[in-house]
C-alpha positions as CSV (number, residue, x, y, z in Angstrom):
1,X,0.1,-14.6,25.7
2,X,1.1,-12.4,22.8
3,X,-1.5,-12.2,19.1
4,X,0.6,-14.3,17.5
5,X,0.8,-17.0,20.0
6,X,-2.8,-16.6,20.2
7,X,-2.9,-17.2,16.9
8,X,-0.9,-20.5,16.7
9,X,-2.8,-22.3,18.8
10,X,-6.6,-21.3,17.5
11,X,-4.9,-22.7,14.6
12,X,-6.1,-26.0,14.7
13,X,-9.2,-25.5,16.9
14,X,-10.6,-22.9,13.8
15,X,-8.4,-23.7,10.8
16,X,-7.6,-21.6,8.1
17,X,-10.8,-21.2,5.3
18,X,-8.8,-19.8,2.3
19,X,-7.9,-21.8,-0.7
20,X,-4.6,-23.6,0.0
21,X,-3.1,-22.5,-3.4
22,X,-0.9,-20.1,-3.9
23,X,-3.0,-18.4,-6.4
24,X,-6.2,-18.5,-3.9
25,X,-4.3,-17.2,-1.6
26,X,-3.0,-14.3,-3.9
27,X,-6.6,-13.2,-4.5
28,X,-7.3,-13.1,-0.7
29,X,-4.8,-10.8,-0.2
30,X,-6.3,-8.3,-3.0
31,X,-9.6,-8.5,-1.4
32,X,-8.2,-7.6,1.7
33,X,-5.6,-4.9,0.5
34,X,-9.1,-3.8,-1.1
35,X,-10.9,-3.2,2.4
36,X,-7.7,-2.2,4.3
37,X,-7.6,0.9,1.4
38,X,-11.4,1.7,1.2
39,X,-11.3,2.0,5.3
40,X,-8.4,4.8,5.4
41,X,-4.9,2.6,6.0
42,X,-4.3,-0.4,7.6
43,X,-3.4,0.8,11.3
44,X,-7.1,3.0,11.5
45,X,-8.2,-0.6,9.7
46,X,-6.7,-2.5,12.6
47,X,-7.6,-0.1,15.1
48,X,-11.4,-0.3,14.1
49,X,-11.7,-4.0,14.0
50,X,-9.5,-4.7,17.4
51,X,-6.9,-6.5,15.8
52,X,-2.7,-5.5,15.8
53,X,-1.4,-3.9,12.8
54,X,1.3,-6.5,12.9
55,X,-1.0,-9.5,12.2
56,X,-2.8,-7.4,9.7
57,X,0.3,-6.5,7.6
58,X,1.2,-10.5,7.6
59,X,-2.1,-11.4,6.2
60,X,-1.8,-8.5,3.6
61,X,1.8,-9.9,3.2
62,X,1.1,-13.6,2.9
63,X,3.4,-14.3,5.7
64,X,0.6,-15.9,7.5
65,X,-3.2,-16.7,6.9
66,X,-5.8,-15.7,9.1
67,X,-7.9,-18.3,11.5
68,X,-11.6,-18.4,11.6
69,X,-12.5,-16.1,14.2
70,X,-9.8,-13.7,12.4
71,X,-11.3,-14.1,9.2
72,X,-14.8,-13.0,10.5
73,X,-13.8,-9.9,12.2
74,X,-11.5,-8.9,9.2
75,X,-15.3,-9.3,7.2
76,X,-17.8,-7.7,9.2
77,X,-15.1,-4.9,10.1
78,X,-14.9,-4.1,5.7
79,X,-18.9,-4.9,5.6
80,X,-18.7,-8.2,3.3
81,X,-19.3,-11.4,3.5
82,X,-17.2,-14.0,4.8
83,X,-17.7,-16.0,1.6
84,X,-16.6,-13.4,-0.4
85,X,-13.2,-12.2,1.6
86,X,-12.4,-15.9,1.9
87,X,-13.2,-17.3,-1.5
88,X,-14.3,-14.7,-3.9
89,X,-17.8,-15.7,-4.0
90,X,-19.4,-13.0,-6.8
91,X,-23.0,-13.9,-5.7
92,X,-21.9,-12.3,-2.3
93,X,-19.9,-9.6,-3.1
94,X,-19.1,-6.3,-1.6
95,X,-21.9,-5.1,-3.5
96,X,-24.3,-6.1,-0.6
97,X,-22.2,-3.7,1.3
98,X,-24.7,-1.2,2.9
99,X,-24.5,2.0,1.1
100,X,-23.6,5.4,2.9
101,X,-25.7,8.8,2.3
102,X,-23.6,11.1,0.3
103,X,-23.8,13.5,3.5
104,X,-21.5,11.8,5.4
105,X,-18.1,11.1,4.3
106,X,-15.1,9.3,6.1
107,X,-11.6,11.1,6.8
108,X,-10.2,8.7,4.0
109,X,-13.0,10.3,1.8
110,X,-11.8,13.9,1.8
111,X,-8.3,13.9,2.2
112,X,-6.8,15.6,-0.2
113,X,-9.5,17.9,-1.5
114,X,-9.1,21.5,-1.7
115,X,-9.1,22.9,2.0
116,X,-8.4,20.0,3.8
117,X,-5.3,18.0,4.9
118,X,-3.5,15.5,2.2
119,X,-3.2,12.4,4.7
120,X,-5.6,10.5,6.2
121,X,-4.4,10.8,9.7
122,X,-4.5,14.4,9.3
123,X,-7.8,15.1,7.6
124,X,-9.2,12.9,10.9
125,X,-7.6,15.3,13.7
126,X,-9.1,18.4,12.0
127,X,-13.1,17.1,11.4
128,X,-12.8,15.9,15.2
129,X,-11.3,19.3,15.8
130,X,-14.7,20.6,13.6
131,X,-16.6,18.5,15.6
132,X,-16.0,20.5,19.0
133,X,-18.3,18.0,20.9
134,X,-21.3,18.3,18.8
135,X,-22.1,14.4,18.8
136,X,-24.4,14.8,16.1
137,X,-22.0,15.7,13.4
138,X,-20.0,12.3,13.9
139,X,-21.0,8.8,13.9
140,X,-19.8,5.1,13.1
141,X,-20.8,3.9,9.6
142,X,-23.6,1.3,9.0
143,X,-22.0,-2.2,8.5
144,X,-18.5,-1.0,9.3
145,X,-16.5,-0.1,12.1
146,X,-14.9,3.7,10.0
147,X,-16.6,6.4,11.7
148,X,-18.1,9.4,9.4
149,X,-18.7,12.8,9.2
150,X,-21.8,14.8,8.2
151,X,-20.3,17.2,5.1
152,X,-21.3,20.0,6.8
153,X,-18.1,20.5,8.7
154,X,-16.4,20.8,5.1
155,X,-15.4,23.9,3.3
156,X,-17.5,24.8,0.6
157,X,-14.6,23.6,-1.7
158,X,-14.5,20.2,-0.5
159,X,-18.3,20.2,-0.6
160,X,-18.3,20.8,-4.5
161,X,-15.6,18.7,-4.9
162,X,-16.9,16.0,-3.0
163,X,-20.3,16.2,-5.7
164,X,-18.6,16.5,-8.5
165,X,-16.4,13.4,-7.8
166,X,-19.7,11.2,-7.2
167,X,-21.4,12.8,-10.5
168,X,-18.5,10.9,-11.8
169,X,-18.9,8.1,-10.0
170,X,-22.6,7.5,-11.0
171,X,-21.6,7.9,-14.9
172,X,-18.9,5.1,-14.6
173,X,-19.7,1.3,-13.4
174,X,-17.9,0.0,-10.7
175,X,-15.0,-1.9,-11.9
176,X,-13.6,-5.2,-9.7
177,X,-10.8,-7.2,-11.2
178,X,-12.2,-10.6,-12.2
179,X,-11.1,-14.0,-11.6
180,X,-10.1,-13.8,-15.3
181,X,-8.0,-10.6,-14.8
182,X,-6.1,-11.7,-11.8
183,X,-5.3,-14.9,-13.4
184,X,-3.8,-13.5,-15.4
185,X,-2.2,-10.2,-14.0
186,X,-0.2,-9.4,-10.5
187,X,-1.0,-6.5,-8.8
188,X,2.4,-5.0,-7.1
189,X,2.0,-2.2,-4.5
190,X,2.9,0.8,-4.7
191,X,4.2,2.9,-1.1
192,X,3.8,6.8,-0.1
193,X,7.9,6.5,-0.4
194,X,10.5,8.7,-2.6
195,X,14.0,7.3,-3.1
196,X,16.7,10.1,-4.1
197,X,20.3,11.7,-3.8
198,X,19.2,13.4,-0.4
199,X,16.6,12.0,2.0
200,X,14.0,9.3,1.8
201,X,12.2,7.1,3.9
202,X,11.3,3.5,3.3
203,X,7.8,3.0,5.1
204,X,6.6,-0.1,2.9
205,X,7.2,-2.1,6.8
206,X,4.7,0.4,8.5
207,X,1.8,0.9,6.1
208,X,-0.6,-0.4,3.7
209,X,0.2,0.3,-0.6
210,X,-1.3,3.5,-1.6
211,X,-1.6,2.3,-5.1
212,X,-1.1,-0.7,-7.4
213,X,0.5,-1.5,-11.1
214,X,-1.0,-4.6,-12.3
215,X,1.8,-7.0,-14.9
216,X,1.1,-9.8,-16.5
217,X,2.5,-13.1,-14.9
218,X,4.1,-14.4,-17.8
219,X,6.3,-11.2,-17.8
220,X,7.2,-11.8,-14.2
221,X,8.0,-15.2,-14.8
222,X,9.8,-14.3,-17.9
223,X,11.8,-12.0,-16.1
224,X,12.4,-14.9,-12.5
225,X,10.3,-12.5,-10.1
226,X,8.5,-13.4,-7.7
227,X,5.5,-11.2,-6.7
228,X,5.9,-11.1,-3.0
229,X,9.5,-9.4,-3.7
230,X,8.4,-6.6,-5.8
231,X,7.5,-3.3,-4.4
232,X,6.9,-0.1,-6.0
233,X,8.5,4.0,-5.0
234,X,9.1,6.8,-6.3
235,X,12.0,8.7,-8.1
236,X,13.0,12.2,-6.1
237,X,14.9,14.4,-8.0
238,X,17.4,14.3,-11.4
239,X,20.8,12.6,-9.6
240,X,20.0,9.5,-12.1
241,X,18.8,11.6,-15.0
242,X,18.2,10.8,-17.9
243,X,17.9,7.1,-16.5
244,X,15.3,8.2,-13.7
245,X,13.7,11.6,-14.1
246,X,11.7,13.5,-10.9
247,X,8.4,11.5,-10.0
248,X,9.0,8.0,-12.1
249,X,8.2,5.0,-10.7
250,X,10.5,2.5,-9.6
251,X,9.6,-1.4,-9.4
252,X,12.0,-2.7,-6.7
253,X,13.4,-6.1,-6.4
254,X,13.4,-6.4,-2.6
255,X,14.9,-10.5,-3.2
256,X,18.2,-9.3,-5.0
257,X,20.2,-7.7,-2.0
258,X,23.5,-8.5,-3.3
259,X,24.7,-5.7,-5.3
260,X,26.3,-6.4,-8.8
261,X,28.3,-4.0,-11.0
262,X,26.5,-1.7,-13.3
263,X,23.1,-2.4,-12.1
264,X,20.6,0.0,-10.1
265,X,19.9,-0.4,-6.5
266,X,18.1,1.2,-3.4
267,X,20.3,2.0,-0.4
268,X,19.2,3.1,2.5
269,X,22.2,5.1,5.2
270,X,20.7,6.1,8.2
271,X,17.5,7.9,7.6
272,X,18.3,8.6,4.2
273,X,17.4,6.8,1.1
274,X,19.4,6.9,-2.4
275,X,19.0,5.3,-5.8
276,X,22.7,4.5,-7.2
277,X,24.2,2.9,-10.0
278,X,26.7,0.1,-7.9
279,X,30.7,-0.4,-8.5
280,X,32.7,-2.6,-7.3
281,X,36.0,-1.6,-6.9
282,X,39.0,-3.7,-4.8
283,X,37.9,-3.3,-1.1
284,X,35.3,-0.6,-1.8
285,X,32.0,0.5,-2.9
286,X,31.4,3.3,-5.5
287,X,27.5,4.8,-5.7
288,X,27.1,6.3,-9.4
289,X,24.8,8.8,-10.5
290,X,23.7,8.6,-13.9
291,X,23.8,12.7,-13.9
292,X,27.5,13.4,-14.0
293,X,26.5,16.8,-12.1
294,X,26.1,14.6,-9.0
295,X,29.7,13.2,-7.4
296,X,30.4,9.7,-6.8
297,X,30.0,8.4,-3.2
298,X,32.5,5.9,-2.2
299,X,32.1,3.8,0.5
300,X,35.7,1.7,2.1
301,X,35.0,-1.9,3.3
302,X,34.6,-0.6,6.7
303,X,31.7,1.2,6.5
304,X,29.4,-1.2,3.9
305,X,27.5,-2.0,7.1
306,X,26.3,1.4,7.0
307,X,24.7,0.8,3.8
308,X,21.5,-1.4,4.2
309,X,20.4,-2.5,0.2
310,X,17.0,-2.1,0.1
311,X,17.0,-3.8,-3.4
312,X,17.6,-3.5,-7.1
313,X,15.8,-1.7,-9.4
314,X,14.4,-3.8,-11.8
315,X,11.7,-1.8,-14.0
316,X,11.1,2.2,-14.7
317,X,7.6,3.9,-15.4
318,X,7.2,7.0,-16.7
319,X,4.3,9.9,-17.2
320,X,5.0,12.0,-20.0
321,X,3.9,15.3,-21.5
322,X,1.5,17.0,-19.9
């Protein structure tokens, strides 16, 4: 018997303790998205609390909600309380969460600083490499299931880094997104994914957000989106300048998959992802870039199939200056 049978029928011998709303089921998800980021991804997340990444990524979807017994194991693996994760009780929030020394760090921790890998995944296979066997150096952390590494095994760079970020740290307070705020705001997620003119890949199926853009609800409803539909990538390149310049951020519309003239969409050929303005013309296709430089792409009736729309693009951010 497969998880998700498993699941079905602990169904009704544990039932499900989250707020049957859609809004209290909104703010589980955060919570969870919350400990799924602070533990390094959801797969190591999965991995650490003996769970499949599959049922993970539908209860950080909302396809499903979790059971009791999954519910408790999703707590104690982040280190909070079940009251918290299930219904955003303040008076036992993550706060409780047992605190780790500064000497020991996770992989999730130090990725990224200068001398060590940019992913997670990576910056893990080269402190175990550091390790070399000496048990001492490597541990699981207190209340969690992450396992940590004594800063030692750093380079000196990382060290400082590391020090200077929780100098920081101890000048700001912690900041949690109230009730108040997420009654009022969404947060959309935003994936490690680049769309472009050359290649791209779409890997929102396969792992957790990376980041999130919070927008008001009353924008979303003003505009007929639904949250669960909107995902957030990157911008590669100039083809759809001065649209979409390099590194902007696109809010996708994963719902509208039906392509209409003049409007932006994701396409995905292959293994190759492409951000086009869409034609119709008789019995074909015809991908636009807005940069003239760039040719158009047509595609005969024959080969649409080929051309999977991921969605359209709805809303553009962009950084500016320096």
């Amino acid at each position: 018997m497969n998880d998700e049978k498993k699941e079905q029928g602990n169904e009704k011998r544990n039932g499900v303790p989250i707020v049957d709303s859609e809004k209290g089921t909104e703010l589980f998800i955060t919570r969870l998205r919350t400990l799924v980021n602070e533990a390094g991804g959801g797969r190591q997340f999965a991995r650490d609390i003996g769970m499949s990444y599959s049922k993970l990524h539908n209860y950080m979807s909302g396809v499903s909600k979790p059971t009791l017994d999954s519910l408790i194991a999703l707590a104690e693996g982040g280190g909070v309380s079940l009251d918290w994760l299930a219904l955003g009780d303040e008076n036992r929030h993550p706060k409780s969460k047992p605190k780790h020394d500064l000497e020991w760090v996770t992989a999730a921790e130090v990725a990224g600083l200068p001398g060590m890998p940019t992913t997670d995944r990576r910056a893990r296979e080269e402190l175990d490499q550091l390790v070399a066997g000496d048990t001492a150096m490597k541990r699981k952390r207190a209340g969690s299931r992450a396992t940590e590494y004594h800063i030692a095994l750093l380079p000196s760079q990382a060290r400082d880094a590391l020090k200077k970020a929780s100098e920081v740290r101890d000048t700001v307070a912690s900041y949690e997104p109230s009730t108040d705020f997420m009654t009022e705001f969404s947060l959309i997620p935003g994936y490690r994914v680049q769309v472009s003119a050359g290649h791209g890949s779409f890997n929102g199926d396969d792992q957790p957000p990376v980041r999130h853009l919070a927008f008001r609800r009353k924008w979303l409803s003003f505009r007929g989106f639904a949250e669960k539909d909107l995902v957030i990538v990157w911008a590669k390149g100039d083809s759809m300048y001065p649209t979409i310049s390099n590194n902007d951020s696109l809010v996708i519309n994963t719902a509208r998959k039906t392509p209409k003239d003049g409007h932006m969409y994701v396409f995905r050929q292959d293994d190759s992802l492409m951000v086009k303005r869409f034609q119709q013309r008789l019995d074909k296709w015809v991908l636009l870039s807005d940069n003239t430089v760039y040719p158009e792409i047509v595609v005969p009736k024959d080969e649409q199939h080929n051309f999977q729309v991921i969605g359209q693009v709805v809303h553009i951010a962009k950084d500016v200056g320096d």
